[in-house]
N, CA, C and O atoms as CSV, one atom per row, in Angstrom:
chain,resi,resn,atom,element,x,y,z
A,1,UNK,N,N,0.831,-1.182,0.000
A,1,UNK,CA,C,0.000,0.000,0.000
A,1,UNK,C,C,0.879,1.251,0.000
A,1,UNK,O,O,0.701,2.162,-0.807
A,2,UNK,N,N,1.944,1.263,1.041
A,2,UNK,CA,C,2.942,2.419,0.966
A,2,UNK,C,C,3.390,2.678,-0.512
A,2,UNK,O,O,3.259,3.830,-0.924
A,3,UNK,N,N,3.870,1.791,-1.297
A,3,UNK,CA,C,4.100,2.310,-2.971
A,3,UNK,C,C,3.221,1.993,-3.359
A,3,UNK,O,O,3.434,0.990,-4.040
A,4,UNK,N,N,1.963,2.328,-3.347
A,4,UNK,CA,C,0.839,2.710,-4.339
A,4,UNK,C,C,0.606,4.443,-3.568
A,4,UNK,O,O,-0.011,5.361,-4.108
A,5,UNK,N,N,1.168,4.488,-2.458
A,5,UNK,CA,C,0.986,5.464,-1.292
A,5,UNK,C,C,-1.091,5.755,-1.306
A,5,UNK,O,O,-1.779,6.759,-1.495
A,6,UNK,N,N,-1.455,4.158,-0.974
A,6,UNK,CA,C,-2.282,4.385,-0.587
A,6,UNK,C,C,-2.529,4.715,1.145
A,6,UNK,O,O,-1.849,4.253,2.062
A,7,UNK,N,N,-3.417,5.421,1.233
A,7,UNK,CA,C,-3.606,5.293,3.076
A,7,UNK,C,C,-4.581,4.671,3.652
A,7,UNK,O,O,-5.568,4.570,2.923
A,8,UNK,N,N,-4.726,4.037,5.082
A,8,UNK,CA,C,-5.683,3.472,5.277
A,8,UNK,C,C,-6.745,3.344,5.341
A,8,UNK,O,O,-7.267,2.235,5.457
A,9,UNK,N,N,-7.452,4.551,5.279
A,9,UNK,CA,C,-8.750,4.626,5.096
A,9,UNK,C,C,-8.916,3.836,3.325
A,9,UNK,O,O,-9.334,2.713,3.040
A,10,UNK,N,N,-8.584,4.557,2.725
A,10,UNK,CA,C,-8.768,3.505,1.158
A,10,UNK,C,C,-8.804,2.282,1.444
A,10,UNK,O,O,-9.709,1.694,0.851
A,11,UNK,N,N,-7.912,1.370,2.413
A,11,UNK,CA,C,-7.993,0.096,2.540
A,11,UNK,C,C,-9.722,-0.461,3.215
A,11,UNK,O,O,-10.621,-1.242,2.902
A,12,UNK,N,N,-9.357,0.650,4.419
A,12,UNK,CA,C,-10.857,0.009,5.062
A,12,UNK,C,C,-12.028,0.230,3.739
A,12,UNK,O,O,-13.058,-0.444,3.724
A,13,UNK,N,N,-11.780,1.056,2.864
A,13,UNK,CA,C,-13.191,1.139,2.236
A,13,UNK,C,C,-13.168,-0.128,0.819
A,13,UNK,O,O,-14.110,-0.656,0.228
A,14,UNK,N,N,-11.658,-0.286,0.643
A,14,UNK,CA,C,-11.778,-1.803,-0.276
A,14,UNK,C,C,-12.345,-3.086,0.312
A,14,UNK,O,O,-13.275,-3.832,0.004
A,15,UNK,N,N,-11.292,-3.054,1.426
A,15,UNK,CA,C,-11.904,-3.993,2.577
A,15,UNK,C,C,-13.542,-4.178,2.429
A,15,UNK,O,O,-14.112,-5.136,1.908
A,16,UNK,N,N,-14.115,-3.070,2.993
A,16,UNK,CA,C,-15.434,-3.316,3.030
A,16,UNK,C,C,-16.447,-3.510,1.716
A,16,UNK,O,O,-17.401,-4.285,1.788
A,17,UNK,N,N,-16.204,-2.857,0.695
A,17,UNK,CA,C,-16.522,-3.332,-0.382
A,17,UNK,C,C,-16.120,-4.581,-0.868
A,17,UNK,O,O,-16.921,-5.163,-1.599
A,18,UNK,N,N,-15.246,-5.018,-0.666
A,18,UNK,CA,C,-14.518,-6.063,-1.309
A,18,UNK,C,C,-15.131,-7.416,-0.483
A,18,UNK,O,O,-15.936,-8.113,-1.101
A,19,UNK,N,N,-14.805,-7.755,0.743
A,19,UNK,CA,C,-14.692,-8.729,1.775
A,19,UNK,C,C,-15.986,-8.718,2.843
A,19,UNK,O,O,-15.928,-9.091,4.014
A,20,UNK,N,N,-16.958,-8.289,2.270
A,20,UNK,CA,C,-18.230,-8.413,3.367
A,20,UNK,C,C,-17.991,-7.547,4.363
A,20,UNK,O,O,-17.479,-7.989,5.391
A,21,UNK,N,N,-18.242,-6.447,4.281
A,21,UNK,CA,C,-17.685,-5.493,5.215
A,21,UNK,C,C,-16.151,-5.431,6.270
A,21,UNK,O,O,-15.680,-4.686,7.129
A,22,UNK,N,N,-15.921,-6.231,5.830
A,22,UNK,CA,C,-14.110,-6.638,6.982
A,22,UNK,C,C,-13.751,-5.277,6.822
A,22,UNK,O,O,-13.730,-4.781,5.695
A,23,UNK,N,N,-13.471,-4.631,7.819
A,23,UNK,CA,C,-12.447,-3.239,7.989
A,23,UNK,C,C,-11.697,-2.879,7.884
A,23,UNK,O,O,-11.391,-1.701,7.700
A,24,UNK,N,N,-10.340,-4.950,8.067
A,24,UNK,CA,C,-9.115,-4.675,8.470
A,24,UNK,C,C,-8.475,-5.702,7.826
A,24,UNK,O,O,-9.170,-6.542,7.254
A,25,UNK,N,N,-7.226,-5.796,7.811
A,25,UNK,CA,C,-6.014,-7.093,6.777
A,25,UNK,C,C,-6.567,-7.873,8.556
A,25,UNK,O,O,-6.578,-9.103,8.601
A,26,UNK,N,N,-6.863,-7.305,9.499
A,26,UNK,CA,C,-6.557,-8.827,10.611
A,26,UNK,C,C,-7.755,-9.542,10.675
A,26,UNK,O,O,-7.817,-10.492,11.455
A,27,UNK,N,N,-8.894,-9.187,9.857
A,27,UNK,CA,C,-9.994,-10.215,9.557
A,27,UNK,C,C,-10.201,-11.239,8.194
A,27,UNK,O,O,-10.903,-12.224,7.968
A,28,UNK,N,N,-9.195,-10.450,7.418
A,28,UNK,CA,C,-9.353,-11.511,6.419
A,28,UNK,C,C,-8.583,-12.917,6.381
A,28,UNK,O,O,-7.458,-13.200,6.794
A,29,UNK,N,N,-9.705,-13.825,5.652
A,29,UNK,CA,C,-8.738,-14.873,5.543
A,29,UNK,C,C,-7.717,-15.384,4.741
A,29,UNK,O,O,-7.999,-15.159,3.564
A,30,UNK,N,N,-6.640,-15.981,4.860
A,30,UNK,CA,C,-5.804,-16.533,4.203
A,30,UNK,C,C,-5.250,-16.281,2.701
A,30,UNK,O,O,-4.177,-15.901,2.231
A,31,UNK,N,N,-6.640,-16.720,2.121
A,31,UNK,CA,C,-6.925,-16.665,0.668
A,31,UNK,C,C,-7.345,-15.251,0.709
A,31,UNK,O,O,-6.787,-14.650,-0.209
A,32,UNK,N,N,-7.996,-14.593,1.306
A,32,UNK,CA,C,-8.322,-13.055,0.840
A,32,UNK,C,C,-7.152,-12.523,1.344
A,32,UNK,O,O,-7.129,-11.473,0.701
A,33,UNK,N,N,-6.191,-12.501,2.016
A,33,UNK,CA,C,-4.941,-11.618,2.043
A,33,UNK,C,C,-4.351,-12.174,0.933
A,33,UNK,O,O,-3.727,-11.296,0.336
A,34,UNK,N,N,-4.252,-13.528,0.248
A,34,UNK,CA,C,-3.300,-13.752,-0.933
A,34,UNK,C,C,-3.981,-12.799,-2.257
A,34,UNK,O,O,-3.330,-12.110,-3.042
A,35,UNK,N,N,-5.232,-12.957,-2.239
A,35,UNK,CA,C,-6.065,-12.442,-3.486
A,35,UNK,C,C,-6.195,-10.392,-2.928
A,35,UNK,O,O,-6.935,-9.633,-3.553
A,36,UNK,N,N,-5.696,-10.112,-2.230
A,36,UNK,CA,C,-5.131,-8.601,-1.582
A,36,UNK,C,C,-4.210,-8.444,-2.469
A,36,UNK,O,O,-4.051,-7.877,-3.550
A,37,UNK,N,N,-3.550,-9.195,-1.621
A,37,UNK,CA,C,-1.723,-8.888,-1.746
A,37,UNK,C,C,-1.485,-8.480,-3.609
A,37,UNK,O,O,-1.107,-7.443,-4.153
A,38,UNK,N,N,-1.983,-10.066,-4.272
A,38,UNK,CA,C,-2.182,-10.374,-5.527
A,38,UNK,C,C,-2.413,-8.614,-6.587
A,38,UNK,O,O,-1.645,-7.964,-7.296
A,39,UNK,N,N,-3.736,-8.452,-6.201
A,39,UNK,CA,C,-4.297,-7.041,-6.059
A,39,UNK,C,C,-3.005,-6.064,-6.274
A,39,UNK,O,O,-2.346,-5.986,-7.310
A,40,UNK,N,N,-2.822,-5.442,-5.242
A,40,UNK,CA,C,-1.866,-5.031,-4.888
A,40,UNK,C,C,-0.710,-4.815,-5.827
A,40,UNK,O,O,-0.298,-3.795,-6.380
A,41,UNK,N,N,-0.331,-5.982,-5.849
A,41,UNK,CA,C,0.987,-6.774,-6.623
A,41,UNK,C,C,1.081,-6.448,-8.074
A,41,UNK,O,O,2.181,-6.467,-8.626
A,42,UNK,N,N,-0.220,-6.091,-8.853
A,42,UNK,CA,C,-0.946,-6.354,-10.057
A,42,UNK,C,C,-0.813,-4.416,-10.227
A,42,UNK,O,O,-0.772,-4.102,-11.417
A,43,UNK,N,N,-0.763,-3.471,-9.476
A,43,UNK,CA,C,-1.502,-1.824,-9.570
A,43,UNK,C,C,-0.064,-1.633,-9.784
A,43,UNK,O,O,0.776,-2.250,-9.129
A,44,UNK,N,N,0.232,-0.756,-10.727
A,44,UNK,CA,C,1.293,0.289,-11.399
A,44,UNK,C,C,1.759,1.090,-9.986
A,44,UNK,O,O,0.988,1.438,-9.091
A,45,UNK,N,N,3.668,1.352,-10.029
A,45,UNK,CA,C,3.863,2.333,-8.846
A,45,UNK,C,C,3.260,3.671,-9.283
A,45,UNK,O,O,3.235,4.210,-10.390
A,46,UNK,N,N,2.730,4.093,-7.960
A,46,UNK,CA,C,2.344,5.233,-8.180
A,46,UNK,C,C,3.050,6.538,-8.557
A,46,UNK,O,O,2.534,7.564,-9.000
A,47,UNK,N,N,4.869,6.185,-8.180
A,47,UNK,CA,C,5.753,7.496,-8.999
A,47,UNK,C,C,6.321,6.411,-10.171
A,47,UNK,O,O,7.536,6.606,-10.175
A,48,UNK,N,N,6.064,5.539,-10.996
A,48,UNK,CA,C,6.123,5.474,-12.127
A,48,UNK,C,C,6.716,6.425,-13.024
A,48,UNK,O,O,6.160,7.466,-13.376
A,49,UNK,N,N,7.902,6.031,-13.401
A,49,UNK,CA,C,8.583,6.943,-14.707
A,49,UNK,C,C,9.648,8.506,-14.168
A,49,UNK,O,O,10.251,9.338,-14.847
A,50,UNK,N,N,9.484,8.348,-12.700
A,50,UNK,CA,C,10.073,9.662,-12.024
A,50,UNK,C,C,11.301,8.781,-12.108
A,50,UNK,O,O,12.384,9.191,-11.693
């Protein structure tokens, strides 16, 4: 999240859209932190090309 320089509130609101309302990375399970991370892993840096 830090190099996408997202902040946490963005997370809680993927989180909750995403994962049945979950708020937080310490409620998800297993497979939803891999399919996160994945996520994550997959989004362009945000200073790209600097």
């Amino acid at each position: 999240m830090q190099r996408l320089g997202l902040k946490v509130e963005w997370g809680q609101k993927y989180f909750t859209e995403t994962y049945n309302s979950k708020r937080s990375r310490i409620w998800l399970t297993e497979a939803e932190l891999l399919d996160f991370l994945k996520y994550l892993e997959s989004q362009p840096d945000q200073v790209a090309g600097l």
